[in-house]
C-alpha positions in Angstrom: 0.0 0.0 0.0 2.8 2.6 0.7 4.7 1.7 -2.6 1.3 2.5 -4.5 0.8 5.6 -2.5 4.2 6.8 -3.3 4.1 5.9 -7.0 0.9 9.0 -7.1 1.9 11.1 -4.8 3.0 14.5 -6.7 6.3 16.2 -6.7 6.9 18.9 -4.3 8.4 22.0 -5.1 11.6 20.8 -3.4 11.7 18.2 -5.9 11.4 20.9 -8.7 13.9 22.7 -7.4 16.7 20.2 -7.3 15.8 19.1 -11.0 15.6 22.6 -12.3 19.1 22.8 -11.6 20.2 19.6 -13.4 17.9 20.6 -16.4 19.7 24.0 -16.1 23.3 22.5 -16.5 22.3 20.6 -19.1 20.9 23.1 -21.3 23.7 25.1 -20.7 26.0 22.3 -21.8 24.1 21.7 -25.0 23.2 18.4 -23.6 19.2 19.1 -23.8 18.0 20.6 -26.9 15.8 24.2 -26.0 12.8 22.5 -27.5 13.2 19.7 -24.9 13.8 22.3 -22.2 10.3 23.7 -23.1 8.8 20.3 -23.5 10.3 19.9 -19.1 9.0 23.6 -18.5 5.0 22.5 -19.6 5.1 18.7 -17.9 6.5 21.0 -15.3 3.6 23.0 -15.0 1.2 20.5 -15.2 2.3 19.0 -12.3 4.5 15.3 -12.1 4.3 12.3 -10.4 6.8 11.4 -7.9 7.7 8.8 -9.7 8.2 10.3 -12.9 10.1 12.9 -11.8 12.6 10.6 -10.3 13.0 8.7 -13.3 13.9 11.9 -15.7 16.4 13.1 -13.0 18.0 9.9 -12.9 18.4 10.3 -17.3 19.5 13.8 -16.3 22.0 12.7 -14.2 23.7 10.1 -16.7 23.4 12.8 -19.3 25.5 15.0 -17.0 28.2 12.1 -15.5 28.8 11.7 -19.8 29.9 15.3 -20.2 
């Protein structure tokens, strides 16, 4: 029951914050394309799962350890 809980809860601004930063560096290091850093800005908008969120962050991060 927790793991199913967890897998819907939304991401908290917190969350945001610490991908926005990653999704910064990339773009700024070419490694994200601007239309894909507008594709992150609306899902981010719209509001993300937990879950999801996690699982870009983690593509982020191998995007960045690659550079």
């Amino acid at each position: 029951q927790a793991k199913k809980s967890q897998e819907q809860a939304m991401a908290r601004s917190t969350d945001y914050k610490r991908l926005d930063e990653k999704v910064n560096t990339a773009v700024k290091s070419k490694l994200i394309s601007k239309d894909k850093h507008l594709s992150y800005k609306k899902l981010r908008s719209e509001g993300m799962l937990l879950v999801d969120l996690v699982e870009m962050e983690k593509r982020i991060d191998k995007m960045l350890e690659g550079k």
